[in-house]
C-alpha positions in Angstrom: 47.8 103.1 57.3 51.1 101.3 56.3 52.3 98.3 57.7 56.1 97.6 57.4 56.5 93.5 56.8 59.3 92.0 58.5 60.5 88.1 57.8 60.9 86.2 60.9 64.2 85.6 59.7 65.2 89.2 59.5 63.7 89.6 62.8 65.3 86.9 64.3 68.7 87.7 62.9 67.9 91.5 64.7 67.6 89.8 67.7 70.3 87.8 67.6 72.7 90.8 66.8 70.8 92.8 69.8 71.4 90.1 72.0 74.8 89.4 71.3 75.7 93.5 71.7 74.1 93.4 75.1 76.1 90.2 76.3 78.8 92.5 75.2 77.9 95.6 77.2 76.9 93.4 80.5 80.7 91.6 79.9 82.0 95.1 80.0 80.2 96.1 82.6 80.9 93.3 85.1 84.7 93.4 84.0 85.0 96.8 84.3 83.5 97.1 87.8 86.0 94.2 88.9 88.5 95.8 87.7 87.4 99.5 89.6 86.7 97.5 93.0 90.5 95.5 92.6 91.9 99.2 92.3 94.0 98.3 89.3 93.8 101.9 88.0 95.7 101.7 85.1 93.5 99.0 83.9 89.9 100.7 85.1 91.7 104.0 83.3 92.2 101.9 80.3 88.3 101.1 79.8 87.6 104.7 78.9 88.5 106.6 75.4 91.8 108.8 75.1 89.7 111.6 75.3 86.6 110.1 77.7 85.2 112.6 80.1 83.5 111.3 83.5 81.0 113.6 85.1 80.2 112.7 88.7 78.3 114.4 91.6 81.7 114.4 94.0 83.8 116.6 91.6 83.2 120.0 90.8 83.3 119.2 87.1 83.9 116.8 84.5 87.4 115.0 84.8 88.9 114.7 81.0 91.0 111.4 79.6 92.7 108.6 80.8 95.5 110.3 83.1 92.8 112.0 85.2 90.3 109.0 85.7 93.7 107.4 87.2 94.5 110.4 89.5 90.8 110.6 90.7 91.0 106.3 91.2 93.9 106.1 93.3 92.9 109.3 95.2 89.7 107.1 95.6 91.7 103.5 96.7 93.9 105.6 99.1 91.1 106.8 101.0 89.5 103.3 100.7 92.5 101.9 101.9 92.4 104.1 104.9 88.9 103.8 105.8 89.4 100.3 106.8 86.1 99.7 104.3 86.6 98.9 100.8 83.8 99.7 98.6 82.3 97.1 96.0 80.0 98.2 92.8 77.2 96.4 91.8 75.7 97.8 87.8 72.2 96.1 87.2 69.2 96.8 85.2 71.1 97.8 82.2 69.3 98.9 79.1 71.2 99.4 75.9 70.7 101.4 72.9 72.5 100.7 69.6 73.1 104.2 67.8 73.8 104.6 64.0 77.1 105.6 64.4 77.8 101.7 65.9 77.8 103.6 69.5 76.1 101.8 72.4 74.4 104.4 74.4 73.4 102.6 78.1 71.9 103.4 81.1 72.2 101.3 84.8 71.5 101.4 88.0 74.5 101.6 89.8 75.0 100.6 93.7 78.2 101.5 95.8 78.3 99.6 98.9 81.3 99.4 102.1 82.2 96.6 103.9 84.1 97.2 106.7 86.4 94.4 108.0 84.3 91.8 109.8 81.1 93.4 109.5 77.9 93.6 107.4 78.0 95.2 103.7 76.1 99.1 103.9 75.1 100.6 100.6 76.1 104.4 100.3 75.0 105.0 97.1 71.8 104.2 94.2 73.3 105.5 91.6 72.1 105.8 87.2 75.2 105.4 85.3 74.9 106.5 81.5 77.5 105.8 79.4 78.7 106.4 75.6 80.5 103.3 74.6 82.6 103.0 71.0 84.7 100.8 69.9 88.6 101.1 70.4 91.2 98.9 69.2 88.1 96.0 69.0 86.8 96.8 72.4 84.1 98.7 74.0 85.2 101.7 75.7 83.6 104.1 77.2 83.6 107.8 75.5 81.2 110.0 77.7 80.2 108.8 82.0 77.7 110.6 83.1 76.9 109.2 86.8 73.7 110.6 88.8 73.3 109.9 92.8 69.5 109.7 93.9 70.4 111.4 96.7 72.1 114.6 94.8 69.5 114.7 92.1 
């Protein structure tokens, strides 16, 4: 049997790097969902890779780079707009896993709710987000979106 022996410093300084990548990923995350639910597609568009891909249940497949994650948004904010019920996102339960490569792969729950002028919020959709995040320029952004509806899977 072999036993690896690891310093509490060592450990803690693990930690404190973990920690501090996943205050970085939940930043991200809460920004980025702001950003999605203000309709300020240029900026959500700009939280993805050049070359990002988004694969979600709605579209019959994956939608490549930046100038077709802004199409599908404000496709998205017009029919919003016209519903009379904007929708809000709420990412929780995020785990994040630090790859080799400096990646951050992650996986959330996701949860798309309406609220419709002067009445109660509804959730549509439970959603698991799984993302690819690098870093671009000295931010996180995300490479690969893979979203999965619990009520498509």
């Amino acid at each position: 049997m072999t036993v690896e022996m690891v310093s509490t410093a060592e450990r803690t300084l693990q930690g404190q790097e973990f920690a501090a990548l996943y205050a970085q990923a939940q930043q991200f995350y809460a920004l980025q969902m702001q950003i999605l639910d203000a309709h300020d597609t240029e900026r959500w568009a700009g939280t993805f890779t050049e070359d990002a891909v988004l694969e979600l249940p709605s579209l019959a497949g994956p939608v490549p780079a930046r100038a077709g994650l802004a199409r599908y948004e404000r496709a998205g904010a017009a029919a919003q707009r016209r519903s009379g019920s904007p929708l809000g996102h709420w990412v929780g339960m995020l785990d994040v896993q630090p790859r080799a490569d400096g990646s951050l792969h992650t996986r959330c729950s996701a949860l798309v709710y309406a609220t419709p002028a002067g009445g109660s919020s509804k959730v549509l959709y439970v959603c698991v987000m799984e993302d690819v995040l690098v870093r671009s320029r000295g931010e996180w952004r995300i490479a690969h979106r893979r979203v999965i509806r619990d009520d498509l899977a």
